[in-house]
Z-matrix of the N, CA and C atoms (Angstrom, degrees):
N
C 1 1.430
C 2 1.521 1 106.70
N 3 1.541 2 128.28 1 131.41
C 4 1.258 3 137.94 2 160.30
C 5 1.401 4 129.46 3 -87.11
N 6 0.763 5 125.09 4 117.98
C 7 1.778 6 142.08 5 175.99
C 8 1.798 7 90.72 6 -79.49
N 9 1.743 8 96.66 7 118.40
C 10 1.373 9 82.64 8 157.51
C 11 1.416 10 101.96 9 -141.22
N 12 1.356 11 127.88 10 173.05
C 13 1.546 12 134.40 11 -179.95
C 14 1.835 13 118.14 12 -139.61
N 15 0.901 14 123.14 13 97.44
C 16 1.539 15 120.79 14 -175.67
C 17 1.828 16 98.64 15 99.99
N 18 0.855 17 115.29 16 9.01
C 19 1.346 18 106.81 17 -158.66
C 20 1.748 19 128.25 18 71.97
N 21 1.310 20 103.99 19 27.16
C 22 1.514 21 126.07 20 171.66
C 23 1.540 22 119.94 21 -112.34
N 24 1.167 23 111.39 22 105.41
C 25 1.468 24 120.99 23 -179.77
C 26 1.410 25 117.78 24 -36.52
N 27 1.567 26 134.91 25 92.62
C 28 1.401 27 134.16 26 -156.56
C 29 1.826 28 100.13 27 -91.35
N 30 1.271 29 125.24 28 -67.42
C 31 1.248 30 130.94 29 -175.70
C 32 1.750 31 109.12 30 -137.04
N 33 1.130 32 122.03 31 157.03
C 34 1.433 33 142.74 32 162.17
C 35 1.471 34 103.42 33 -102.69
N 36 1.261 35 101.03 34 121.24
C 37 2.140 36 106.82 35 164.17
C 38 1.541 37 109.05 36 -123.07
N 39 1.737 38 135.83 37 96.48
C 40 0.768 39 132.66 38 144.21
C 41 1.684 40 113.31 39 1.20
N 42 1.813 41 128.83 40 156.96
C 43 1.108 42 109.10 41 -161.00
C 44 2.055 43 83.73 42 170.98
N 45 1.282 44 80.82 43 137.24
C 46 1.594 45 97.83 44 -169.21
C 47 2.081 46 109.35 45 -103.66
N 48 1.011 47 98.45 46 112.07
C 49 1.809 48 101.93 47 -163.85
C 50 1.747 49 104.91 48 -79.23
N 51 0.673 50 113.28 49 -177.90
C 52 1.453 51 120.54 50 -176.47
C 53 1.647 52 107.04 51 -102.96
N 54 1.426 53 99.57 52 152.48
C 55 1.679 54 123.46 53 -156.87
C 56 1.381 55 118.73 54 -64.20
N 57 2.141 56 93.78 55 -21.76
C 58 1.664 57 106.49 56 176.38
C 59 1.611 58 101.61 57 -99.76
N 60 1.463 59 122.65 58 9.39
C 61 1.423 60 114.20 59 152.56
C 62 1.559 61 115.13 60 83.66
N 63 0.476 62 128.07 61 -159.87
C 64 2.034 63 123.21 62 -171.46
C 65 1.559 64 117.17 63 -102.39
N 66 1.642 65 103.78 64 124.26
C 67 1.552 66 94.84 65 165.58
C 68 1.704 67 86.45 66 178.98
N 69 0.933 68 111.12 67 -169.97
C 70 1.897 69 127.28 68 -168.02
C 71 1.451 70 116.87 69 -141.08
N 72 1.707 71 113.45 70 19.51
C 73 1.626 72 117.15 71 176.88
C 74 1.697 73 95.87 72 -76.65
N 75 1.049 74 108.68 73 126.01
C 76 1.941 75 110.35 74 166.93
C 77 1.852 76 112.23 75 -47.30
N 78 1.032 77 94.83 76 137.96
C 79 1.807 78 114.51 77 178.40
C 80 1.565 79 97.66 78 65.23
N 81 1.091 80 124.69 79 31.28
C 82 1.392 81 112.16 80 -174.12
C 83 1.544 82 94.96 81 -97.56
N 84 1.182 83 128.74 82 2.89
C 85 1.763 84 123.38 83 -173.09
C 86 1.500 85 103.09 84 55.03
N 87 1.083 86 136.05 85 8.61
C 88 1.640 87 135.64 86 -164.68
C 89 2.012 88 109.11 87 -74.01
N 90 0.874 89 105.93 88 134.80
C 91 1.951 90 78.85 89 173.27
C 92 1.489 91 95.52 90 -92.67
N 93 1.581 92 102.84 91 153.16
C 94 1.563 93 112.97 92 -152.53
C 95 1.652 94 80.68 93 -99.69
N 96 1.402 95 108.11 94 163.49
C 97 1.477 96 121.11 95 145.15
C 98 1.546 97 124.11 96 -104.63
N 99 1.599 98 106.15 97 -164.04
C 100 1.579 99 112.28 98 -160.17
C 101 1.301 100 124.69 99 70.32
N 102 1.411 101 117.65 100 -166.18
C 103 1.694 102 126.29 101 -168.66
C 104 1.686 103 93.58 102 -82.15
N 105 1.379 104 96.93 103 157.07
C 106 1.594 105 101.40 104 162.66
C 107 1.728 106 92.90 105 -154.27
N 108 1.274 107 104.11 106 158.04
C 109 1.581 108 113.97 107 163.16
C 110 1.192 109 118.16 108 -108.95
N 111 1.797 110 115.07 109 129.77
C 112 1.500 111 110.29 110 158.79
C 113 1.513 112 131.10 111 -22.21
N 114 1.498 113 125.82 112 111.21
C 115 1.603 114 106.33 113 -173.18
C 116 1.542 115 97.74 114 -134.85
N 117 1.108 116 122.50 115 -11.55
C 118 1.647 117 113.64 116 150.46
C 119 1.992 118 102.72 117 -149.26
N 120 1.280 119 117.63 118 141.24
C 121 1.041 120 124.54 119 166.43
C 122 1.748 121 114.52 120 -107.04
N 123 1.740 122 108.73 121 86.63
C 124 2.145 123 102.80 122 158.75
C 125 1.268 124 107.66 123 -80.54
N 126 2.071 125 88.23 124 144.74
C 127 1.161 126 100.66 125 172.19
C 128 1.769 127 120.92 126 99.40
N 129 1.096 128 105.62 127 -5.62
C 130 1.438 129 121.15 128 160.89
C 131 1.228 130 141.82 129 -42.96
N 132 1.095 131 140.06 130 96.35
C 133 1.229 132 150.36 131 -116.13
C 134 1.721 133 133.30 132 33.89
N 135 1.493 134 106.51 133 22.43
C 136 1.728 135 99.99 134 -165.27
C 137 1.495 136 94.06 135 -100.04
N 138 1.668 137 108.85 136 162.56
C 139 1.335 138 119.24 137 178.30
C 140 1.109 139 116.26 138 -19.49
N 141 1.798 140 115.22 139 159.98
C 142 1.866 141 108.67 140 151.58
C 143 1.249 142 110.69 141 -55.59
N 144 1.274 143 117.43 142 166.77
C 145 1.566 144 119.57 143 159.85
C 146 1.559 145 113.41 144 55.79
N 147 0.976 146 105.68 145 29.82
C 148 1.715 147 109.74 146 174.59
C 149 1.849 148 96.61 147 -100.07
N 150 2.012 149 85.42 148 127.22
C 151 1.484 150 106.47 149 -169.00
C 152 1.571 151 100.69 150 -82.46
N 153 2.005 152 114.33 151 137.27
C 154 0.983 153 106.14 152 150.21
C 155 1.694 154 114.08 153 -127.46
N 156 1.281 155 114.62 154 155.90
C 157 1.237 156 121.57 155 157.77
C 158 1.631 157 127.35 156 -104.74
N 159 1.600 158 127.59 157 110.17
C 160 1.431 159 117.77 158 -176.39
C 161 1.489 160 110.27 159 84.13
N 162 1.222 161 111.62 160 12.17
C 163 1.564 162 118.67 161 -168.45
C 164 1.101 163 120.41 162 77.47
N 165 1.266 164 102.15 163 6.69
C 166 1.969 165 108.74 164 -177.91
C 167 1.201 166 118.80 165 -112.05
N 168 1.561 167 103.80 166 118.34
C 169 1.864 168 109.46 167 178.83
C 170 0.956 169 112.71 168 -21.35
N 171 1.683 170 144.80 169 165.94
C 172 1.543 171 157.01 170 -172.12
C 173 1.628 172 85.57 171 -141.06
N 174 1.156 173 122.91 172 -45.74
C 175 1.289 174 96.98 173 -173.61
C 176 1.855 175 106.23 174 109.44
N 177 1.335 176 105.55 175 -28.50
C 178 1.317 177 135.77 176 168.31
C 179 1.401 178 126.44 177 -62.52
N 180 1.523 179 124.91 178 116.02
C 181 1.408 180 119.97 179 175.65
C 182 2.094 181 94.84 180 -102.13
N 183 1.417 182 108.79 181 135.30
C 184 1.119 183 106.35 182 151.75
C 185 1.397 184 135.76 183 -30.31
N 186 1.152 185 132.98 184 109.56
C 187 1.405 186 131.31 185 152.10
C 188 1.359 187 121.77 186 -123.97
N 189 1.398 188 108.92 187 165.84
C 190 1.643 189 107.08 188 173.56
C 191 1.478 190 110.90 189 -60.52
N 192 1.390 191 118.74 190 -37.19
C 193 1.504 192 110.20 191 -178.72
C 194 1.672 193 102.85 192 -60.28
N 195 1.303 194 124.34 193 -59.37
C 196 1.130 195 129.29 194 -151.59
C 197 1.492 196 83.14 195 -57.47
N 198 1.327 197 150.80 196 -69.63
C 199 1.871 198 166.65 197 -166.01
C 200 1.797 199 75.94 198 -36.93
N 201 1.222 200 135.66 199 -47.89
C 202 1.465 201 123.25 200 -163.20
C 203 1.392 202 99.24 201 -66.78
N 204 0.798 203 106.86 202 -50.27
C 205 1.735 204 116.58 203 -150.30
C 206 0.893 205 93.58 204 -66.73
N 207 1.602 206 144.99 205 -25.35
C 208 1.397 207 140.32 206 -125.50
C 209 1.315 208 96.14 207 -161.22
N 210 1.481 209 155.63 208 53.81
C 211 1.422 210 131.37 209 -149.41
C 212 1.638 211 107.67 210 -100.43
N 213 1.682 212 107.55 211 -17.02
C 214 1.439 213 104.38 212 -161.38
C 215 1.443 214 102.69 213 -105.71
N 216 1.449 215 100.41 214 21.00
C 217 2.036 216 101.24 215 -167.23
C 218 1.586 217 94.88 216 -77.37
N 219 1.148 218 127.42 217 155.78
C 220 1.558 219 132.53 218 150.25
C 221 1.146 220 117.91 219 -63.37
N 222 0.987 221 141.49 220 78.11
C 223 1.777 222 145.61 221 -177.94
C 224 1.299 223 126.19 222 -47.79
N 225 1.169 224 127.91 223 84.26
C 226 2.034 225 122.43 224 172.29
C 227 1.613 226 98.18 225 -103.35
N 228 1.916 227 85.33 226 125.47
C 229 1.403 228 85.71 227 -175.95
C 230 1.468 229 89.18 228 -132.38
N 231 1.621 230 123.08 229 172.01
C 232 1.127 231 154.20 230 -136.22
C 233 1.120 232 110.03 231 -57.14
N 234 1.898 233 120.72 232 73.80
C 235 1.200 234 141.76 233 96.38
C 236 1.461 235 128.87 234 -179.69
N 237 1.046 236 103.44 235 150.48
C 238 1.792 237 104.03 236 179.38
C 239 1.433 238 112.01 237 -111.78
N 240 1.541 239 93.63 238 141.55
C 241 1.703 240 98.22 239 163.53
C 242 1.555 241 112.78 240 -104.37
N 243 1.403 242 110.54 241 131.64
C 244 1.646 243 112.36 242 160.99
C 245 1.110 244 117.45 243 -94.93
N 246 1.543 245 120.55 244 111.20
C 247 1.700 246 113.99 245 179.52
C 248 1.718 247 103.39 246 -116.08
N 249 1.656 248 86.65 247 -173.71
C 250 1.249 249 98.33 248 -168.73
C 251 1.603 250 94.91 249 -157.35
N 252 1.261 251 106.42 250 148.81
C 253 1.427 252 123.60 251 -159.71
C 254 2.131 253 101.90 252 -61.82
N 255 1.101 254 83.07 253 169.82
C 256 1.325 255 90.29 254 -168.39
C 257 1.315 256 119.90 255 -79.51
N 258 1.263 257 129.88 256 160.40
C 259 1.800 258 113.10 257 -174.37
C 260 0.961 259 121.01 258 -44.29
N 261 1.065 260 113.66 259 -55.85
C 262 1.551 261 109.80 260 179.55
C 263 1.144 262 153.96 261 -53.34
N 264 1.526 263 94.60 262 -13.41
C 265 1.713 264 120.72 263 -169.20
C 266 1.839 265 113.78 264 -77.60
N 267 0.595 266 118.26 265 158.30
C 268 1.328 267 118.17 266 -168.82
C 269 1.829 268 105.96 267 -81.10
N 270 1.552 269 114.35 268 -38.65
C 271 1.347 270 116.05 269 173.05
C 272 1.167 271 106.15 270 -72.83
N 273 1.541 272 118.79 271 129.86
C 274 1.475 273 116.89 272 -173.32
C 275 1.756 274 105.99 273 -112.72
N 276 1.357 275 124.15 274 10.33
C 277 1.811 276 137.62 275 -155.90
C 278 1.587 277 82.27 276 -124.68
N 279 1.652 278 78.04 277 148.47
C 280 1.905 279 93.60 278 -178.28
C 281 1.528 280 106.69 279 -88.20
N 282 1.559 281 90.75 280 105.75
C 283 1.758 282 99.23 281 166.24
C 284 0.748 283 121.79 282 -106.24
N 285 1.631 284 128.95 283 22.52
C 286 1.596 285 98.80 284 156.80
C 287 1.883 286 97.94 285 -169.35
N 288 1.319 287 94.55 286 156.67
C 289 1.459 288 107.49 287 -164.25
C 290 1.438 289 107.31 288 -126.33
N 291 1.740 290 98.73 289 122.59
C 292 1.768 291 109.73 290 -177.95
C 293 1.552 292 103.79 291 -100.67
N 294 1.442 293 95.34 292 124.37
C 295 1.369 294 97.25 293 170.05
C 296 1.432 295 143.69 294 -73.33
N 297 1.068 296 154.33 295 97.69
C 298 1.606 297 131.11 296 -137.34
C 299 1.349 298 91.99 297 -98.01
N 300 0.941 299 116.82 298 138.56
C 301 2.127 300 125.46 299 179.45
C 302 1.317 301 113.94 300 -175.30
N 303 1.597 302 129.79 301 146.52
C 304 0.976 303 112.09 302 -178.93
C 305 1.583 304 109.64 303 -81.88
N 306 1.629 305 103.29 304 155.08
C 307 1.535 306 102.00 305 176.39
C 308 1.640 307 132.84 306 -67.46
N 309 1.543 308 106.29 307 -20.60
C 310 1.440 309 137.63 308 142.46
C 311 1.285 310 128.55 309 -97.33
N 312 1.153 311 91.97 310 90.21
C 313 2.156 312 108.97 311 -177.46
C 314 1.743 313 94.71 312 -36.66
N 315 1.480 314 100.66 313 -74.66
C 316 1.696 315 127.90 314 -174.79
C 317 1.650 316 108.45 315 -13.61
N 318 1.714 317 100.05 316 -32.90
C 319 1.283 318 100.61 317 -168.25
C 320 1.799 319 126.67 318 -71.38
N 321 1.580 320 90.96 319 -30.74
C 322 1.630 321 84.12 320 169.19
C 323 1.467 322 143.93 321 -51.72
């Protein structure tokens, strides 16, 4: 994923796609491509590794114990982006939501 600002390449973040693979049909779980714009940022300024479920705080900081207790949960941890397609696109409603997490929980 590219961060850009002015149209100047700001950062690259490696980024883990989804299992049904790339495309932009709605409910397809697919991760979409092209531009998108920031259109809500959760989770903004809170700890690393702060657990959410549904976009909603847990209240929970990652740990290895907690990864025990819990091993088969899907993990989104401390932050999400809500975007929305790029100007140009004809869909103008936020379809689709990137999760920011590391791809190795373990690692924090």
């Amino acid at each position: 994923m590219d961060y850009y600002q002015d149209n100047v390449l700001q950062k690259s973040y490696p980024i883990s796609s989804s299992i049904n693979g790339v495309g932009e049909v709605k409910d397809s779980f697919c991760t979409p491509t092209g531009r998108f714009k920031i259109s809500e940022k959760i989770g903004d300024n809170v700890k690393l590794g702060t657990v959410f479920i549904a976009r909603i705080l847990t209240g929970e900081i990652y740990s290895k114990q907690l990864f025990d207790e819990q091993a088969d949960k899907d993990w989104i941890l401390t932050r999400i982006l809500w975007l929305v397609m790029g100007l140009k696109s004809i869909i103008k409603t936020r379809m689709s939501v990137i999760f920011i997490f590391t791809v190795h929980p373990m690692n924090l």
